[in-house]
N, C-alpha and C positions, 0 to 999 in steps of 0.2 A: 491767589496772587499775593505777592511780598507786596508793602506798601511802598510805594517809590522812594527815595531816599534822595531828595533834595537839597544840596548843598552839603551834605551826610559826609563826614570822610569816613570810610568803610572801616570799620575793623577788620584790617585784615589779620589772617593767622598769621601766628610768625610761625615761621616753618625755616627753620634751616636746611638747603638740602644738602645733604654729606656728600683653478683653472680648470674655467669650471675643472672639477677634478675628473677627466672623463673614465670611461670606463676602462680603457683601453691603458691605461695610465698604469693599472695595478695586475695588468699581464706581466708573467717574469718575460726579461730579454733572452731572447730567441735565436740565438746565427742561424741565415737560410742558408740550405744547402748551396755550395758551392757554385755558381752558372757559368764561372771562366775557367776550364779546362789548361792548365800546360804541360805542356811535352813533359813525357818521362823517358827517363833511363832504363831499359831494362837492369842495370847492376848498382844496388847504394842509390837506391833515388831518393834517401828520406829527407835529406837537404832541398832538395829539389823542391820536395811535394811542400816540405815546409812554408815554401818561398809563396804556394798557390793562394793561400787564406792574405797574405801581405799584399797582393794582387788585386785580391777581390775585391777587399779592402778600400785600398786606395780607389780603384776605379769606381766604386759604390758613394762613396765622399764626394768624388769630383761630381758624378753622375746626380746625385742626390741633392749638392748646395747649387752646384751652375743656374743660373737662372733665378732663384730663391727669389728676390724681391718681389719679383712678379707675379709672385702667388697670393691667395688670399693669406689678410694675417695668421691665421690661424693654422693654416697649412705650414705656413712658412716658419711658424714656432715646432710645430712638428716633428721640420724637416730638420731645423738647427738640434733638436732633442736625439734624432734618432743619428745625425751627422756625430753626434758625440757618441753613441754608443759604440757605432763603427771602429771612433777614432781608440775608443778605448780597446775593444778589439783587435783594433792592427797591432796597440802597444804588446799586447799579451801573445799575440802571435810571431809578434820579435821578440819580447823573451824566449818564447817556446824552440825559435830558431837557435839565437845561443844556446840554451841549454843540448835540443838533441845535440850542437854541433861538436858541445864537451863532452860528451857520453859516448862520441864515439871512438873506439882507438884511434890510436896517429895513421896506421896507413888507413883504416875504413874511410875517416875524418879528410885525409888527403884527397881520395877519389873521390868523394863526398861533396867535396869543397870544390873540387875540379867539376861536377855534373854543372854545380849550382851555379858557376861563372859562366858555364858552355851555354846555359839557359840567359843568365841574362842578358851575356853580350850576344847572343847569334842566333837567338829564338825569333823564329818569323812573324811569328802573329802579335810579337811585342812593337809598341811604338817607342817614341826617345821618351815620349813625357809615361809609358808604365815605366821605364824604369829607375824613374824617380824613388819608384815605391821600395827599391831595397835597399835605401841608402843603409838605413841603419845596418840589414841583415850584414850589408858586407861590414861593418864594423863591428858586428859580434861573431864571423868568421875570422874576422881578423886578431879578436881577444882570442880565439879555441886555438889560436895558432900560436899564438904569442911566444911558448914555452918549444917550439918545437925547432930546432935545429937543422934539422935535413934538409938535403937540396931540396927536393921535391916542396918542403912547408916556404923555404924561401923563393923557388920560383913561385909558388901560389900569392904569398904577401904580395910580390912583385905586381901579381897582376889585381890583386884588388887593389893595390894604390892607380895603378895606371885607369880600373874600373872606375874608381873614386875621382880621379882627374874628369875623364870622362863624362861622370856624372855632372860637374861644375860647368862644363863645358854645355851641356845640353839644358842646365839651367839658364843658362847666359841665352841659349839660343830662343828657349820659350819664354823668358824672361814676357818679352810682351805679351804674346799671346795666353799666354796662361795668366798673366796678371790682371789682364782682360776680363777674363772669364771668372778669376776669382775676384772681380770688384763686385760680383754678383752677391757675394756675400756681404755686402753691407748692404744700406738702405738706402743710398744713393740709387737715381738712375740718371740715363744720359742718351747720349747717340748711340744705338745700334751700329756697331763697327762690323766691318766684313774679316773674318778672322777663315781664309781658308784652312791652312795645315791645323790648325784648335776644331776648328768645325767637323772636318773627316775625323780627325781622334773621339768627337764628341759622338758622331755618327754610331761608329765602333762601338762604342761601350753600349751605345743607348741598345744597340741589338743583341748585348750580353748583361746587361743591369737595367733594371724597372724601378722607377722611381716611387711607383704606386706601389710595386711587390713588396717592397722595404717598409712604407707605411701598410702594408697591410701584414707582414709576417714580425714586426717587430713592436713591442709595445714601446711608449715613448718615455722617456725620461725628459721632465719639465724641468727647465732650465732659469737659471736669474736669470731674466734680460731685464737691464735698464732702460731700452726704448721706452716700454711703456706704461711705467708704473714710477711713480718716486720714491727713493729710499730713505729713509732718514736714520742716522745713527741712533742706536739705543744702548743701553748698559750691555745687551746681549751683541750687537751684531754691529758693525762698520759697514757701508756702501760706499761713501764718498765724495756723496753730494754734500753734505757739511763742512767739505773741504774750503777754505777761501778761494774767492775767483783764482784763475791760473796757476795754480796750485797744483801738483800730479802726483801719486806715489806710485811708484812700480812695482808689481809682484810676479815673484815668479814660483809657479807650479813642477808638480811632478820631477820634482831632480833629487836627488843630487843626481848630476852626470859625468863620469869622469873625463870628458872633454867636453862640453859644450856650457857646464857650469862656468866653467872657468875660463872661457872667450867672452861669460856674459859680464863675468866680473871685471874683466880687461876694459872693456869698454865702460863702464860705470865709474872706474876709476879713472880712465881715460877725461872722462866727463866731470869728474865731482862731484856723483850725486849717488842719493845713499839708493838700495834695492831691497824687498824683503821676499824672503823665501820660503816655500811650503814643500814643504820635504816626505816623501811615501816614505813609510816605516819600513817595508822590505827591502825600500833600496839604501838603507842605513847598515841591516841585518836581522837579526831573527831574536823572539824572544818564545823563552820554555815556559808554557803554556804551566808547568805544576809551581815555581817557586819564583815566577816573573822575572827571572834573570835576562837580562839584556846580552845577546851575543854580539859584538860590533864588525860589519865586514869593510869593504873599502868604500864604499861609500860613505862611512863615516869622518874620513881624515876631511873631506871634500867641505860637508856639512861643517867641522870644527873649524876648518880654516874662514870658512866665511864668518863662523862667528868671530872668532879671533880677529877680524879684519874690521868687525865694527858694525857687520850686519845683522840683521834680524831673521831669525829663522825658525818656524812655526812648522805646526803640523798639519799632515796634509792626508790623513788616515793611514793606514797599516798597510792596504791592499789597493786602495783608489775603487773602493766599492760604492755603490750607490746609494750612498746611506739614509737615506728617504726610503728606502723598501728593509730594511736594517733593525731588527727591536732586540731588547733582551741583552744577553750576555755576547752575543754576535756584534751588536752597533757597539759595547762598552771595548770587545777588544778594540776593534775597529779606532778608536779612540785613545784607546788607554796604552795601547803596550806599542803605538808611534810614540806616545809620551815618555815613556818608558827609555826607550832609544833614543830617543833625545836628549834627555836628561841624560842619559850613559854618555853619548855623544858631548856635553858639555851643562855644565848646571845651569848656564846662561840662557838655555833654550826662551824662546819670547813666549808667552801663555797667548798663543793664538790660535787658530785655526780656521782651516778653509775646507769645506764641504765639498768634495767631489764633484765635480757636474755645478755645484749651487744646489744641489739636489741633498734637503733637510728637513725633518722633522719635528713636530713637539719636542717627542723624547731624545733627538739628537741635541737641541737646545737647551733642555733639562739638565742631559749630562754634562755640555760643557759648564756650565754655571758649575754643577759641582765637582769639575775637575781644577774650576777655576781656570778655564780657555775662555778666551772672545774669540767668536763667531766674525772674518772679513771677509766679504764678498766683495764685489769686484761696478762697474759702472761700466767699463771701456772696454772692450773683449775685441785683442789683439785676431784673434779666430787664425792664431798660427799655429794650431795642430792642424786644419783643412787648406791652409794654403801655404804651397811649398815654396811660394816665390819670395825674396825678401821685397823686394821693390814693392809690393800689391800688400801684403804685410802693413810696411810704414805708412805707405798713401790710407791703409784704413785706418791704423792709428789717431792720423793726423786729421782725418775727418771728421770723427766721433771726439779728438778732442776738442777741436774747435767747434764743433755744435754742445757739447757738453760743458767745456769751459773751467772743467777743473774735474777730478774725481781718480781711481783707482783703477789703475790700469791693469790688466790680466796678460801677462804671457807665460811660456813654458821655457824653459830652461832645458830641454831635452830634445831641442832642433836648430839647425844650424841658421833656420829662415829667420828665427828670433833675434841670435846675436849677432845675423848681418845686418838685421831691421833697424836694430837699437841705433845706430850711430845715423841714421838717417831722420830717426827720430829725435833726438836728443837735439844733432844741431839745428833744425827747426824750432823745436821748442824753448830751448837758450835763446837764441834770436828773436824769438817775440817773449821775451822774459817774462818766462813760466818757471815756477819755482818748485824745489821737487823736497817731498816732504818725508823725513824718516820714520817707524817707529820709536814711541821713548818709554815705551815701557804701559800707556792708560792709552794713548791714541797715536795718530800721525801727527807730528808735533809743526805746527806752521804759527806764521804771527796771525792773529788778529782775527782767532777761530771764531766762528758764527755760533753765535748764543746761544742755549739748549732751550727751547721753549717751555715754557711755567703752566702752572696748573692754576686752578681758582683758589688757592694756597688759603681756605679758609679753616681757622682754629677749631672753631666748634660751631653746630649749628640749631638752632633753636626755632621750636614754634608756637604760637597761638592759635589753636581753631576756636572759633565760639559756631554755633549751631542753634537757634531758640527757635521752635515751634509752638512750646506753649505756654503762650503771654499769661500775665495775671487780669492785663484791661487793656488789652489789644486783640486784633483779630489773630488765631490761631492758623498755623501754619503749618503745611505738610510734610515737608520734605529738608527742613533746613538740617535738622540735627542729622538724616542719613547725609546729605551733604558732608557737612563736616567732617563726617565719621569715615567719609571716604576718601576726604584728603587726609587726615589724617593717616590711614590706611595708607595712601600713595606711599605720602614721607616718608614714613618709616619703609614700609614692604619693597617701595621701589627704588626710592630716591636716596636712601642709607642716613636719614635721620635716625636720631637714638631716640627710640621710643620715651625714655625717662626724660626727655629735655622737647617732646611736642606735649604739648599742656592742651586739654579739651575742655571747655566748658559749655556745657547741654543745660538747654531750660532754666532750671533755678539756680543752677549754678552763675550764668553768667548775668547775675544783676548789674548793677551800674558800679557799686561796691566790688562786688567778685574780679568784674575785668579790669579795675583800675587797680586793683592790689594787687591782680596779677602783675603787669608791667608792674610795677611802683617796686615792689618785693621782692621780685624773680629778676626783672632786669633794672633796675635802678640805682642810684648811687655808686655806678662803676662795677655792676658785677660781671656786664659781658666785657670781651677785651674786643681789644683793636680791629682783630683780623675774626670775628666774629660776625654770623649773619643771622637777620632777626627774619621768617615769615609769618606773617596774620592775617588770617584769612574769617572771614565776618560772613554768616548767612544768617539774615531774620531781616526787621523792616530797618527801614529808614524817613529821617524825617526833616521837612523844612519849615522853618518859622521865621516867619516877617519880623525884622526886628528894627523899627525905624524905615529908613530908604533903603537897609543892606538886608538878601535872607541870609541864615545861618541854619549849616548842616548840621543832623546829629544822627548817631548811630541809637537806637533804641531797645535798652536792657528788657531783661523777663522782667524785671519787674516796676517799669517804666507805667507814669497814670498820662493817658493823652492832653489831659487839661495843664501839666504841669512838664511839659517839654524840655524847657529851659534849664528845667534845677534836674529833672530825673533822667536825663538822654542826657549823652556824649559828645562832646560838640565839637565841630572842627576843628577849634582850635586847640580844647587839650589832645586830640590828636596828634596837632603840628608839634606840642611841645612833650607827648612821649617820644615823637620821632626824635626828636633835635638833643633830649636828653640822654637818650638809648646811645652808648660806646661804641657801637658794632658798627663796621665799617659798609656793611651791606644790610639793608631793611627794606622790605615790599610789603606793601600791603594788598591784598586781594580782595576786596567786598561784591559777596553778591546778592546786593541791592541796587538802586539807582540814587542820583545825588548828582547834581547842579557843579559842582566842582570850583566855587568860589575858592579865592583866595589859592589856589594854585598854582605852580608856575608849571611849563612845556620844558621836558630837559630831553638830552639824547645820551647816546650810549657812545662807550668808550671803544677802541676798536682792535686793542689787542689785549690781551689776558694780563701781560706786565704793567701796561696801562692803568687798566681796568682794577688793578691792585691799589692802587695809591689813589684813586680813587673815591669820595664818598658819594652813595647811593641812598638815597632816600625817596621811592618811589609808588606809584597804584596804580591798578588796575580794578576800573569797574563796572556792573553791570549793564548800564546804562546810564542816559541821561537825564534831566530833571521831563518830573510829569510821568516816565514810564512804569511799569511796572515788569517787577520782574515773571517770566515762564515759569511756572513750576511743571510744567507737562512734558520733561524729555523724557529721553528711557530712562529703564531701571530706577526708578522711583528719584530723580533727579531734576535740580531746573536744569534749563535748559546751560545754561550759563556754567554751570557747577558740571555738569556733563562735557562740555567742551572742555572744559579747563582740563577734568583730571585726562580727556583724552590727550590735549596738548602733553602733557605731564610725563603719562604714558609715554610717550616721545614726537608723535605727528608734532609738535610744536618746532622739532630740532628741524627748522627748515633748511638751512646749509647740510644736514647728515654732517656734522661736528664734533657730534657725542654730546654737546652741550647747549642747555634750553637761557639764555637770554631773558630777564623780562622784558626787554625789548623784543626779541621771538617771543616770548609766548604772548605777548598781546597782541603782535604780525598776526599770529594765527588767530585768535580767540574773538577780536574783535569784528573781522570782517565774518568769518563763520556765526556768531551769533546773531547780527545783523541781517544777517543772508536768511534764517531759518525764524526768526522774529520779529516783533517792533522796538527791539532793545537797541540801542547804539553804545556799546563800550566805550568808556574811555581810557586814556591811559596818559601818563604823565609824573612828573618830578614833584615833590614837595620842597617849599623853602630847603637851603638849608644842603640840597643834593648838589654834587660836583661833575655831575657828570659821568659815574658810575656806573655801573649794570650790575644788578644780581643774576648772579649764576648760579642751576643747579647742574646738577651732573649725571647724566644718565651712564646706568651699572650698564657692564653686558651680559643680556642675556642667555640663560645657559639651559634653554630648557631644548631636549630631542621632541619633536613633534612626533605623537604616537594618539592612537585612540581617546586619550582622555583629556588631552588639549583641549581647553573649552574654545568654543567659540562664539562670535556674538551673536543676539536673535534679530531676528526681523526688523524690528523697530530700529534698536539700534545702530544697524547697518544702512538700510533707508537713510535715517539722518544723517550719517556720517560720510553716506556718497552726497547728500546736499551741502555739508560743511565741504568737506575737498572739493568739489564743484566753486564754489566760492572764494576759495584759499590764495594767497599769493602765486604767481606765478614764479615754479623752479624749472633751473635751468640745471641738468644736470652736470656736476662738473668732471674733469678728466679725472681716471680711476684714481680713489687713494684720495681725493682731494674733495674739499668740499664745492657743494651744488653753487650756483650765482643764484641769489632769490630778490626778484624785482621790488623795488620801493612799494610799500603800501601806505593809503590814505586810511588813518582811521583820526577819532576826534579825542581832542585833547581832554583835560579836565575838567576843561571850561567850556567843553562842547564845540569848539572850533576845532575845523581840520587841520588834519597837520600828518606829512608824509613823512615814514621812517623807513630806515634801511636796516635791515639785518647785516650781519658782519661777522664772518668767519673770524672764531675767538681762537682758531690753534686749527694745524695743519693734521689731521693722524696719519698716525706709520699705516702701512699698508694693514699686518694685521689688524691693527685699530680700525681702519675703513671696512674691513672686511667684517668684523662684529658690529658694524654699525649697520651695511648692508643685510647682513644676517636677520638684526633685531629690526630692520623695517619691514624687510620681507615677512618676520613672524606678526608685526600689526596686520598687513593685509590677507595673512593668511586665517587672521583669527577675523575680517570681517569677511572670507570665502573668495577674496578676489587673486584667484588661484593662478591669474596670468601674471599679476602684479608679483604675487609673490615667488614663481618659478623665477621671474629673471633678477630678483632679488637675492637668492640664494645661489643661484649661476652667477652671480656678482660677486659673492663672494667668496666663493670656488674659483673664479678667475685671477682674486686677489689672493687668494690663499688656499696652491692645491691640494694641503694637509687636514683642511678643515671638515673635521667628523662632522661635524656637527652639524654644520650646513649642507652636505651631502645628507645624512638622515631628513633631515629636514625637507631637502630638495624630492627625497625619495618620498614621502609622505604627500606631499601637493599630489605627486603623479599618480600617489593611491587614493587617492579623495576624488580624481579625475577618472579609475577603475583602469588605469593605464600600468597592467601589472607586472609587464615586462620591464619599464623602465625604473618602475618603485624599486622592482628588485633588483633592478642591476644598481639603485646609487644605495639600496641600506647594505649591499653586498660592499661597497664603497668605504661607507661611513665604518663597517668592521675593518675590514684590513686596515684603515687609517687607524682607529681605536679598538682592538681587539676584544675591551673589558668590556665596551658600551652595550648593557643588557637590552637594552628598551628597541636597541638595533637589531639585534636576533630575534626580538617578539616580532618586529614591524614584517622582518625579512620572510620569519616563518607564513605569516598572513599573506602577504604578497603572494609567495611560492605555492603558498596553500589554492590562491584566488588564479596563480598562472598553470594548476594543474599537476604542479611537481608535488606533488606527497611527500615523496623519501627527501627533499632538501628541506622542505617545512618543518618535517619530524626533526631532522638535524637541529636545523633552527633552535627550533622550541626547547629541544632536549639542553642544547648550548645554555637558553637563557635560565633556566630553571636551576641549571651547576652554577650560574652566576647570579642569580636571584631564588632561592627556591621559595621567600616568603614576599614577593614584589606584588605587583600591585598585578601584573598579569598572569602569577601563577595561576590560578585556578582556571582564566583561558585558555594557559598553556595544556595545563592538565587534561582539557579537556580534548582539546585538538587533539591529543595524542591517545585520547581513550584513555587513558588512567583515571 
């Protein structure tokens, strides 16, 4: 046992410290075979047949979102994922329409063009609202025709304009009813309205389209939605939550259009408000794959005049591919040669870009950084590629903006329901003066942009461990110097101290002389600056001595004589005066011994990181209170006290999930846990002198794949650690992306009086940021075996971030430790396609496949990692799996 440390101020070290992705996820998309049959022609039916996929289509859309809310969330992300793959599907199916329509001669083209009218307008088994679904087609019959002079091309013009009236006509007439149906696609709900003539058209389909068929024959593509996640702007990406209250910027996708762009721009200018555009590289023109030349077609002039006009116009990929399934030389054209065409198109182009779908990965991210594009994504999702109404259109706008309250709105420029929306929107949002914000070239440029949040913006960081177990004329001690030796360890290995600036002093080194010249020499007389932080951490005894009516604390050197306390121990007060002399704007002391805490003052912590800056911190954390003694009997050759801490350290301290440990958190934690599991009462508290500060360290993320040689903790350890979490604050977990609520704790001050503190979310993280937080808590509980805690740890951060290899392998490993071989191997089968390179993921995979029976994908496996590792750490397993 340490000797209690009565009124002792501790030496402490200084230490500076420096969806779900499922499986179904990484199926390629699939078109199911055709279920709505229509009339054909026996002569020229290829117009016709064309028309059938634009059909299916649309009916499969409406089929697929109707009702959406109502589903569970997770379905209903599904249904939005797989609603876009359709939608991109119809768009390719209308190309494909134009195109056969030019390929055929003029009279083939003419009969052609006559089958496809005969069908739309006179087809029996069509209702008013399929034939919505050819608006477009008749408008790329009507380019095939554009050039052709004959009676016969201008009676047909004839009738697709009279078709096209038509169609306006029966929009007006579904106007309610189908806007009805498409308010399904938001998140609103309401009274169940009686919609006869929508309900027989709904009937209809549902006995030619399956709702479940579609999620079962199509894999999903995962979408940004902002319902349920926050975004926060970063150097790489825009969302639009950092936008100022009422505040909007508009985007428009997928055009240029040679009519519909330029209805949207009429109203924009109609309005005064600026718009920004994401422009397909093929609908600009083509570029020659040997010498990157840019070919520019008519969708060029469209694109320049916008910019000419003072708008901003970005990239919006080559093809409108999915570029989340996209790596290599594939995702770089995908990227580069829209850039390409754009810059042809005008030099002004904006260095933007907008991700297909929202659907991105690492290495899409990667590239734009080095293409020099930002990444903007969207908050507001117009969702007017699935509803053809305008009315139902603006009513969603208008609802999402007012629960959202400001951010970046999504529509396409490539449908008519768009730019009849806009002006419905626009005068709403004028009238409750919402202010709409441009591109300027670094963001959306508005007054009175919301602050970018700060970090622990500390200079350099520095520390003290001392460790003494064996006295010269005290009682000899067991465990202090591994102590030390393990926080030291922490600092540096985890917490990104620089090895050359934590100072260790063991046994003879840390006399009374040695530790006072440390401070005096190393930080004295102005050597640390401003924005520097000091930690010291103390294991060996501690001592009190009567001195008059007052005791006084001392900390006790290796080579301290008990009879002579006074002159050869450390006394609280040159303590208080290396704190007050030390520059460094943050300094904690850690001791673990025990000690009375005279002459201490009770401080609190600061409550935001900018705060928290300006700030001074001068604060302790100790073992105990006067009379105790401290544990030396936790695990792994530790007291008990020095065991908790480095596990706080390790991260269980970050009780909000922040990223970032508090000494106010880590004594939240450390105090009641050791209390719980001892007769120790920690204290914690301010020295003269502190302003109200907090020292911060900062937890890395972690990067390790969970595989075979993951250590984990033993018995002992784990025992104690489910008695510590048993004891610990209570967390409230908070909504995704954000940190936990964690309830006030009582623990005793310096002075041994209680006193209640609160933890306080020092910074919000981006999602990915939540998402390596989730990851790295999931891997504490995996390394104490609490294999449920950590499945839905790493599902957490799968849900935050569907690209994450890492937590996929991860996740795949709990489920191999559980002997559940099918599903190991379906998320390391995950964690590859996400990261192709990650060897340690082809060992886990091959074990798995080897444990589920498949041989020949094992050998694959193994053979994979051995090309990617042939000297790793599981070569010689691999080797041997495979008989070699």
């Amino acid at each position: 046992m340490r000797k209690a440390l009565r009124f002792i101020v501790p030496i402490v070290v200084l230490a500076g410290v420096g969806g779900g992705f499922a499986w179904w996820r990484s199926r390629p998309v699939v078109a199911p075979a055709a279920t709505a049959p229509v009339a054909q022609s026996p002569a020229n039916p290829v117009l016709q047949q064309a028309l059938a996929p634009l059909l299916l289509r649309h009916r499969q859309i409406i089929v697929l979102t109707e009702g959406r809310d109502a589903l569970p969330p997770e379905q209903a992300k599904q249904v939005l994922a797989i609603g876009q793959a359709l939608f991109h599907d119809k768009l390719e199916a209308e190309r494909r329409f134009g195109d056969e329509a030019l390929k055929l001669p003029a009279a083939a083209r003419i009969e052609a063009g006559r089958q496809a009218l005969d069908y739309v307008e006179s087809a029996p088994e069509l209702f008013d609202a399929d034939r919505l679904a050819f608006r477009a087609a008749l408008d790329g019959l009507k380019t095939a025709l554009a050039g052709d002079s004959s009676l016969p091309a201008i009676k047909l013009l004839k009738r697709i304009a009279e078709d096209k009236d038509a169609l306006d006509e029966i929009e007006r007439n579904y106007d309610k009813e189908i806007g009805r149906a498409f308010s399904g696609l938001s998140d609103q709900r309401g009274i169940v309205l009686k919609r006869e003539k929508w309900d027989d058209y709904l009937a209809k389909l549902r006995t030619l389209v399956s709702r479940e068929q579609l999620l079962k024959e199509y894999g999903v593509i995962v979408p940004y939605t902002a319902a349920e996640l926050p975004k926060e702007d970063t150097p790489a990406e825009i969302f639009g939550n950092a936008l100022p209250p009422k505040t909007i910027a508009l985007t428009f996708d997928d055009g240029p259009h040679a009519v519909y762009t330029e209805e949207v721009v009429a109203v924009l200018k109609q309005y005064g408000v600026p718009g920004t555009f994401f422009e397909v590289g093929r609908n600009l023109g083509s570029v020659d794959p040997q010498n990157q030349q840019a070919k520019l077609g008519p969708g060029a002039a469209v694109a320049r005049r916008l910019v000419a006009e003072g708008y901003a116009v970005g990239n919006h990929s080559f093809s409108h591919a999915q570029l989340s399934k996209e790596k290599g030389e594939a995702l770089k054209a995908e990227v580069l040669q829209a850039d390409t065409l754009l810059r042809a198109m005008d030099s002004r182009r904006a260095p933007i870009f907008r991700f297909p779908y929202g659907a991105r990965n690492a290495e899409g991210l990667q590239l734009l950084g080095e293409a020099k594009l930002r990444s903007v994504m969207w908050n507001i999702d117009s969702l007017d590629w699935a509803d053809p109404v305008p009315s139902s259109v603006a009513d969603r706008v208008l609802r999402e903006v007012a629960k959202e309250g400001r951010g970046i709105v999504l529509f396409h420029d490539i449908h008519p329901q768009a730019a009849k929306a806009l002006p419905v929107i626009l005068d709403r949002l004028v009238a409750e003066g919402y202010r709409f914000a441009a591109w300027d070239g670094q963001g959306f440029s508005v007054q009175g942009a919301a602050p970018q949040p700060v970090t622990s913006g500390y200079a350099d960081s520095w520390a003290v461990v001392v460790g003494i177990d064996d006295y010269a004329k005290w009682p000899k001690l067991k465990h202090a110097v591994h102590d030390a030796e393990d926080v030291r360890k922490t600092l540096v290995e985890r917490l990104g101290f620089d090895a050359a600036k934590v100072i260790l002093l063991k046994d003879g080194e840390a006399t009374r002389k040695g530790i006072l010249d440390t401070f005096h020499e190393r930080f004295g007389d102005g050597k640390l600056k401003r924005d520097d932080r000091l930690f010291v951490f103390y294991a060996g005894h501690g001592a009190t001595v009567q001195q008059g009516s007052r005791e006084v604390g001392y900390l006790v050197p290796a080579d301290a004589d008990p009879k002579q306390t006074g002159t050869d121990a450390i006394s609280m007060g040159e303590i208080q005066a290396i704190a007050t002399s030390v520059a460094a704007k943050h300094v904690f002391f850690v001791m673990d011994a025990c000690y009375s805490g005279l002459g201490l003052t009770r401080g609190g912590a600061g409550n935001y990181l900018r705060d928290n800056a300006k700030r001074m911190a001068r604060q302790m954390l100790t073992a105990g209170g006067a009379d105790q003694e401290v544990a030396d009997d936790g695990p792994e050759g530790h007291s008990v006290f020095t065991w908790t801490l480095l596990q706080g350290l390790q991260g269980k301290a970050d009780l909000n999930g922040d990223g970032l440990i508090t000494a106010t958190e880590l004594a939240a934690y450390v105090a009641p846990a050791v209390a719980s599991v001892s007769a120790q009462t920690p204290g914690f508290g301010s020295l003269p002198g502190s302003q109200g500060g907090d020292f911060v360290f900062e937890l890395p993320a972690q990067q390790e794949f969970i595989s075979a040689d993951t250590t984990q903790l033993g018995g002992a350890a784990i025992a104690l650690n489910a008695k510590i979490d048993a004891a610990g604050p209570a967390v409230q977990a908070g909504a995704p992306g954000r940190p936990a609520q964690v309830a006030p704790v009582v623990i005793k001050d310096l002075a041994g009086k209680d006193q209640t503190i609160k933890t306080v979310a020092l910074a919000a993280p981006g999602v990915k940021q939540a998402a390596q937080q989730a990851n790295d808590r999931a891997l504490l509980a995996y390394r104490e075996q609490r294999y449920a805690e950590a499945e839905a740890g790493f599902t957490e951060a799968l849900k935050l971030r569907p690209d994450f290899a890492l937590a996929a392998n991860n996740l795949g490993f709990v489920y191999f430790k559980q002997q559940r071989w099918a599903e190991a191997a379906r998320w390391f089968g995950n964690a590859i396609k996400m990261d192709p390179s990650r060897a340690i993921a082809y060992l886990n995979l091959g074990d798995a496949l080897s444990q589920a029976g498949d041989g020949e994908g094992a050998k694959a496996a193994f053979k994979t990692y051995l090309e990617l590792q042939p000297k790793g750490a599981g070569a010689d397993h691999a080797r041997q799996q495979l008989g070699a």
